[in-house]
Every structure is written in structure tokens, then in C-alpha cells.
C-alpha positions in Angstrom: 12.2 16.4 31.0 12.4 18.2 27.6 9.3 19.4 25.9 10.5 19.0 22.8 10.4 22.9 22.3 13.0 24.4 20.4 14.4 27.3 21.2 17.4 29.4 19.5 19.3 32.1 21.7 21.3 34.6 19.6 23.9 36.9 21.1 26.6 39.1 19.7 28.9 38.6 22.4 30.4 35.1 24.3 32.7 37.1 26.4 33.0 38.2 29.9 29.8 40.4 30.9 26.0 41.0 32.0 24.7 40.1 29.1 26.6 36.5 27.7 26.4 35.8 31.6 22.2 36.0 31.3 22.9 33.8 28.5 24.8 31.2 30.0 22.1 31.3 33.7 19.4 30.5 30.6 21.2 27.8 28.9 22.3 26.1 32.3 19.1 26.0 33.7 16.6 25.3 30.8 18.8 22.8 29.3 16.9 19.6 30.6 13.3 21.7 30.1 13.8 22.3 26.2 15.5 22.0 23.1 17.9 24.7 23.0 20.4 25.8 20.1 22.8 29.0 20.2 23.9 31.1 17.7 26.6 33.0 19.1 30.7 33.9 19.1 32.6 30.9 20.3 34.4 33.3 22.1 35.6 33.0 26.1 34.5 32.1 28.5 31.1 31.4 27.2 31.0 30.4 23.4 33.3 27.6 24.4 31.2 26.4 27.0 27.9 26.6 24.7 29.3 25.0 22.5 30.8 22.4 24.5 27.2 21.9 26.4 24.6 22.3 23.4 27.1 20.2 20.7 27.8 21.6 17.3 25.0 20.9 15.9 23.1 23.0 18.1 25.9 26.0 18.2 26.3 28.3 15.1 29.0 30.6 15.2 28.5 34.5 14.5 31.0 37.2 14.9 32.0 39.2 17.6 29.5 42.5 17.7 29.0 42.6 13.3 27.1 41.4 10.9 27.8 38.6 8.4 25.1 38.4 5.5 26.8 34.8 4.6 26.3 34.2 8.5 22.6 35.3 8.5 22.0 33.2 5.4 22.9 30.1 6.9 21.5 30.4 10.3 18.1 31.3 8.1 18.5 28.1 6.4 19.1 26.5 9.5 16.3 27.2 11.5 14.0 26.5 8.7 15.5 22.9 8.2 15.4 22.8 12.2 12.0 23.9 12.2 13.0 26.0 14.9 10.1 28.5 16.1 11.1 30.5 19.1 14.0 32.8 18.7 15.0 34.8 22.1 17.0 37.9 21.2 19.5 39.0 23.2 21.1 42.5 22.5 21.0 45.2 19.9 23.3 43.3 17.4 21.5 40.1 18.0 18.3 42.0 18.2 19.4 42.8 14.2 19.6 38.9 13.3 16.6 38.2 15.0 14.5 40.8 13.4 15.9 39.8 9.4 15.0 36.3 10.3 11.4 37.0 11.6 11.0 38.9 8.0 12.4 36.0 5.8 10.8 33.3 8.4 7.7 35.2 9.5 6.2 32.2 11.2 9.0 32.3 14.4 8.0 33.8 17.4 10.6 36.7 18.3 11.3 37.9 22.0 14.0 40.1 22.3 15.5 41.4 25.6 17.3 44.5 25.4 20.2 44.5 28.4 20.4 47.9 28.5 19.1 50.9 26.4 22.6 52.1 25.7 22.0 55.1 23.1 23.8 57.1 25.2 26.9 55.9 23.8 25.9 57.3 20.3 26.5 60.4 18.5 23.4 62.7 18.4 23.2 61.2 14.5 23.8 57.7 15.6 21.1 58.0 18.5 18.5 58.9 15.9 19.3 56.0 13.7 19.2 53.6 16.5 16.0 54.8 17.5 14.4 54.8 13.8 16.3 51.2 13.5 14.2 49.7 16.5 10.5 51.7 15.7 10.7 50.0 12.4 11.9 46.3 13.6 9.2 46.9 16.7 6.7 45.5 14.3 8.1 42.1 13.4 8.7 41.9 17.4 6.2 39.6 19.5 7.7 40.2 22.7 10.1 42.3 24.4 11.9 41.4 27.6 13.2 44.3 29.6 15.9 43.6 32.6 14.9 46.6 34.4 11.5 49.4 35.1 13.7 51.6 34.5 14.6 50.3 30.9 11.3 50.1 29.7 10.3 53.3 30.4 13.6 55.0 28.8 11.9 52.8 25.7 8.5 53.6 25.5 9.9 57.5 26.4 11.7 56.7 22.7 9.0 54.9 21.3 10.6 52.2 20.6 7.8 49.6 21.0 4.4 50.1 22.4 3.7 48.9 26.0 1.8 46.2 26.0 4.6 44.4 24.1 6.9 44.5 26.7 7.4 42.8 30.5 9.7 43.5 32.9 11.9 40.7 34.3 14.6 41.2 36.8 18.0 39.7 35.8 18.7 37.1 38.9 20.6 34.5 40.4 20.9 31.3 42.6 21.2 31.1 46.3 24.8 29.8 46.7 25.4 26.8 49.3 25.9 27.8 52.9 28.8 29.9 53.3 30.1 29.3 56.7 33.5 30.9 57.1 34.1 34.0 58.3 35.7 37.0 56.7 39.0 37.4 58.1 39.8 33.3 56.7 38.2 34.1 53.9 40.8 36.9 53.1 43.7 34.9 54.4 43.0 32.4 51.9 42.5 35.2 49.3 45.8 36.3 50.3 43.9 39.7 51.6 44.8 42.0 54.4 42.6 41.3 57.3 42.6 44.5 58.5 42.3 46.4 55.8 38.6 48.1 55.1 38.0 47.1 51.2 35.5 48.3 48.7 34.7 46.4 46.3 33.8 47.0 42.7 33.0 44.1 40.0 33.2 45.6 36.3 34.3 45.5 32.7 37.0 48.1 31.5 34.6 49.8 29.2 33.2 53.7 29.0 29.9 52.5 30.5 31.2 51.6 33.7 33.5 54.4 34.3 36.5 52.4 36.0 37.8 56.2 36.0 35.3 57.4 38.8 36.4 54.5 40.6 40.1 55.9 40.3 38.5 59.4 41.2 36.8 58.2 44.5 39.8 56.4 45.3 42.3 59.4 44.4 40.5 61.3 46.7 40.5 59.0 49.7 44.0 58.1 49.4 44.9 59.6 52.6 42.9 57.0 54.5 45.2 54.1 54.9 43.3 51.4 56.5 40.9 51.4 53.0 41.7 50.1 49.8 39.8 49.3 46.4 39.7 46.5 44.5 38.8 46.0 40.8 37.5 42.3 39.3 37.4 42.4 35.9 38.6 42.8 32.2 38.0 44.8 29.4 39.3 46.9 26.5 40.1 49.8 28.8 42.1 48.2 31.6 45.5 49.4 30.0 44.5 52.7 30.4 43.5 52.0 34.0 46.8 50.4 34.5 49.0 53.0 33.5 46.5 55.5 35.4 47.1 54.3 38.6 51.0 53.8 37.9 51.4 57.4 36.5 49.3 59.5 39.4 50.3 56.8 42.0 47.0 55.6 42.9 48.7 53.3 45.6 45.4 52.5 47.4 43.5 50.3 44.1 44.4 46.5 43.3 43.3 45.3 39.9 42.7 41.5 39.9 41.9 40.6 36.8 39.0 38.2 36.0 37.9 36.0 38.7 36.0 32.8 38.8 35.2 33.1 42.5 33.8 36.7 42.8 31.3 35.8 45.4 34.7 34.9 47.7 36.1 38.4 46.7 32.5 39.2 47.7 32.3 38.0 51.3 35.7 38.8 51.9 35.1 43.1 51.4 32.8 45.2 53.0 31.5 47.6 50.9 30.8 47.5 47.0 31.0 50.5 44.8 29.6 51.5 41.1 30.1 54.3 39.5 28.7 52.9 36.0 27.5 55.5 33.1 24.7 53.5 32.0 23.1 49.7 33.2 20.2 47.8 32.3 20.2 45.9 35.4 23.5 45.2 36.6 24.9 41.4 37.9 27.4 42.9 39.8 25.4 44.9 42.3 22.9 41.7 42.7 25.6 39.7 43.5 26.6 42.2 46.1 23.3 42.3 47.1 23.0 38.4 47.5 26.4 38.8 49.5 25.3 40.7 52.4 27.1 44.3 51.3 26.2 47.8 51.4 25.7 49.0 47.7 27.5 52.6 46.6 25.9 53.4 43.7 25.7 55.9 40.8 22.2 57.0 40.3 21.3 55.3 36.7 19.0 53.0 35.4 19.4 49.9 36.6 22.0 51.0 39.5 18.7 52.1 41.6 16.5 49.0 41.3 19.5 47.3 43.0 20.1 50.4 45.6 17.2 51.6 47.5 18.5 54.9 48.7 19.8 54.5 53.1 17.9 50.9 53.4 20.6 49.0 51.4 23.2 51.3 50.5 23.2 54.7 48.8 23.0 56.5 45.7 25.1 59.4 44.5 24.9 61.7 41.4 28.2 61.0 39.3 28.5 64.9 38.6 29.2 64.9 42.6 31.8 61.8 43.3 32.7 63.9 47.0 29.1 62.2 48.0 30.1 58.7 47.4 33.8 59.6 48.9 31.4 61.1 52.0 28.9 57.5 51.8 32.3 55.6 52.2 33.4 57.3 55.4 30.2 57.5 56.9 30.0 53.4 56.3 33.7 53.6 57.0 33.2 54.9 60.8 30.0 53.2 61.1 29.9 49.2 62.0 26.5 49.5 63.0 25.2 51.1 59.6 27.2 48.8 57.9 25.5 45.9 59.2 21.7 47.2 58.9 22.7 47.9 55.2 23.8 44.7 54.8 21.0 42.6 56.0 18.8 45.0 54.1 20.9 44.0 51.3 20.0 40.4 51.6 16.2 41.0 52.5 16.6 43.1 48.7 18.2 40.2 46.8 15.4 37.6 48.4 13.0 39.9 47.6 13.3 40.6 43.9 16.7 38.8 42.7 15.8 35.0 42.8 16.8 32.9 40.2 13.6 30.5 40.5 10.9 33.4 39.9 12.7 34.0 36.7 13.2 30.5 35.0 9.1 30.1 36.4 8.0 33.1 34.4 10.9 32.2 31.2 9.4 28.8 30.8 5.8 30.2 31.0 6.5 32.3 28.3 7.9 29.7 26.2 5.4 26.6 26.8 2.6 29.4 26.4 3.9 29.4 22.9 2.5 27.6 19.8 
């Protein structure tokens, strides 16, 4: 039953990935517990569906990844007529929002959850105004949410916040029903090859999760015939992938575009690979991880939270892909590894990855509240 509590989610981004996916796991499962608005693209597949779920009265549109001053007016004018209290951050660009409206509302409570430290992706001028961007909003922050050890310490090594003001809450997910048929049906009914030995990789076409090292891996292995690679996803980059693999003949990877069954595409392969830039703590390998696989990893942040290092998969440096192309044949030529990763996999997920734990601890934070 509701509390009566409201709570407004902002987030810069509706579309496919870690982030608007966190996003849509909150609003699903706290919908009945409180009184939830959005603010939000009403882009696919997720702004429709908040929309759709919350009611427009309880969705306000922002745009994609920018600012809008008219935007932050009205959604400031909004939550004061809603009397709305709680405001949960989610992102950099929503992290913006959140921050202005705690300075012309100071009454709200802010948490904001980061998803990923991503400076990286800035220019050595850019870095420094992100960093001075986030000391100064740090003091109108009550609360910061990080998805990953990993990411809190890259913040505190920045300064961005002092410790005490942050906690550190896996990202997670449900335990799907009982899955009861085996692999090769579930690849005939994919419209897979059954005897093929597939590695997996679940991404966005973007520079942080370096579809190219998967091309790399797979350029290099192409000499193995039983093995092939297979790409879920979309993103800005996938062209580029595309022609890639047309003009150098990269014969072995399939691109499948997005998919609305991955944990099929999931139980149907064998292995799953990342070779991501950057994470804060990625879906992807959890699902993979929930799934039963061995994980190939890139060592990053996030990436090796998911992996422990020979009990669930392995870790490679992503200035050396011939390790990960050396992990893959060992797993390759190895059933009975294979299988010991693989329930280690599952022992991982059970371990630190379930969705209950996390809504618990969300709604203790928020009831906790005045």
C-alpha cells in the first residue's frame, strides 16, 4: 500500500541502457509503496512506458541529455504546487536539475546516484570543470547513491563529496521464473546453431563499451570456426560497427539488434564478454551472472565487482586483448572450467545481485525521510 510519500525521479535519458533501465526496476517495483512522479525524456523504450504507468500528471518531459531553463522553471513550479519533497537524482545531467531545484526549493531532500564516474570521456579542461561542477553542487546534496565500491572511491579520490554522504548499493535484479529448457532448444527456437560455441556480449554502440575490442578479440579468433560472437544492442556507433565487420570481413560476429528476451540469448551462449572503457556497475554482466555464464571481462570499475578473477570468470587488461583471446580458448577447450565458472557465477549473483536487498534498503532510505 502507498505511503503517501512522494517521490520525483529525474533522468536525462529514457532510452535503451544501464541507467533508464535502473529507472524503470525503481518505478516497477515501488509503484504500489509510494507516490512516484518522473521527470524524464518520453523517449523509447522507457519514457513511453513511464509515462504510460505514472499518467501525465505524474510525467514531465525533459530533453534528451540538455538543459532547458523553461523546462527547469516548470518542473520547479511543479514540485512546489505538488509539494513534492524527495527528489532521487539519476545521472550527471539530471544530477544538474536536481541540484538548481534543491537551491530554489531548499526544503527537498536530494539523493543523487551517479551510474558511473564517466570523466574519462572529457577533455583534460572538461574533466576539471566537471569536477569543480560537482564539489560545488556536493553541498546542496543530502545523499549520494553509488552503484559500485569502486565508484565511490574514484569520487572521494576527486573529492567530489565527502564520505559519509555517500552509500554503496549494488545495481540488481529479479530471479526470473524457472527456466527449464535446455540449451540446444533454446537455440533452435532462437534460430541459433547448436553446435556452435557463442560468446556473448550485451552492449550499447557507444565509446565506453568499446564494441571495437569486441571486433578485435573476434578478428583474432577468426580462424576458430566452431566460435562465434554475438552483439545485443543499439547505439550511436553501430554503423560504424556494421561497415567494420563488412569491410575487414569479420565473418565470425552477428549483430542482433535490440532484444527484449536477452536472458534467452543468455542461456542459449556460453560465455559472455566485455570489453567496456569505463562502468559504474554494469546490467549486462549481472545478468550474465544471474544466467549461469562465465564472465570475460575488462578490468574497470564496475567490470570487477561482477568478475572475481578464476572463481567466476576472468579479468584482462584492455592494453592486452591476446589475454581475453587466450581466457576464450582456455574456456573454449575446457567443459569442466566452464561449468565451475558458471555455478560460481550464480553463487555471485545470489550473493550480492538480488533485487529484494535493494528495494529493502531504497524504501528504508525513503520512509526514513521527513
Amino acid at each position: 500500500m502507498s505511503t503517501g510519500k512522494k517521490i520525483l525521479f529525474i533522468t536525462l535519458r529514457s532510452d535503451y541502457g544501464g541507467g533508464p533501465f535502473h529507472v524503470d526496476v525503481l518505478i516497477n517495483q515501488l509503484f504500489n509503496s509510494f507516490n512516484l512522479y518522473c521527470a524524464a525524456p518520453a523517449d523509447k523504450p522507457y519514457g513511453e512506458k513511464w509515462k504510460s504507468k505514472l499518467g501525465i500528471e505524474h510525467f514531465f518531459e525533459l530533453p534528451h541529455r540538455s538543459f532547458s531553463i523553461i523546462r527547469f522553471l516548470q518542473l520547479l513550479a511543479i514540485i512546489r504546487r505538488e509539494k513534492i519533497k524527495i527528489i532521487h537524482a539519476h545521472g550527471h545531467g539530471a544530477g544538474i536539475y536536481a541540484r538548481l531545484l534543491k537551491i530554489f526549493s531548499p526544503g527537498n531532500y536530494l539523493i543523487y546516484t551517479f551510474h558511473g564516474l564517466h570523466i574519462r570521456r572529457y577533455s583534460r579542461i572538461g574533466k576539471w570543470v566537471y569536477i569543480i561542477v560537482e564539489r560545488f553542487f556536493s553541498r546542496y546534496t543530502d545523499l549520494y547513491i553509488n552503484v559500485s565500491l569502486g565508484e565511490k572511491e574514484n569520487c572521494i579520490r576527486n573529492r567530489l563529496f565527502d564520505e559519509e554522504k555517500s552509500i554503496v548499493l549494488y545495481n540488481a535484479l529479479d530471479i526470473p521464473a524457472a527456466e527449464f529448457k535446455k540449451k540446444d532448444h533454446i537455440r533452435q527456437l532462437l534460430q541459433l546453431p547448436v553446435n556452435k560455441f557463442i560468446v556473448i556480449s550485451l552492449v550499447r554502440f557507444d565509446y565506453a563499451k568499446n564494441c571495437n575490442g569486441i571486433l578485435d578479440i573476434a578478428k583474432k579468433m577468426i580462424s576458430t570456426k566452431n566460435l562465434m560472437f554475438i552483439l545485443i544492442g543499439e547505439g550511436e556507433e553501430k554503423k560504424q560497427i556494421e561497415d567494420r565487420i563488412l569491410n575487414e570481413a569479420i565473418l565470425n560476429v552477428v549483430l542482433t539488434g535490440y532484444k527484449g528476451n536477452t536472458d534467452e540469448y543468455l542461456l542459449a551462449s556460453d560465455i559472455c564478454l566485455s570489453t567496456s572503457r569505463w562502468e559504474g556497475l554494469p546490467y549486462s554482466l549481472i545478468e550474465a551472472a544471474r544466467a549461469g555464464l562465465p564472465i570475460i571481462a575488462s578490468n574497470v570499475t564496475g567490470n570487477n565487482e561482477v568478475v572475481v578473477d578464476g572463481f567466476n570468470g576472468y579479468l584482462f587488461d584492455l592494453d592486452d586483448l591476446e589475454v581475453a583471446v587466450n581466457q576464450i580458448m582456455h574456456l573454449y577447450n575446457s567443459k569442466s572450467d566452464m561449468d565451475n565458472l558458471g555455478l560460481n557465477s550464480k553463487i555471485q549473483f545470489e550473493k550480492n545481485f538480488l533485487l529484494e536487498n535493494l528495494i529493502l534498503k531504497i524504501k528504508e532510505i525513503y520512509l526514513n525521510l521527513p
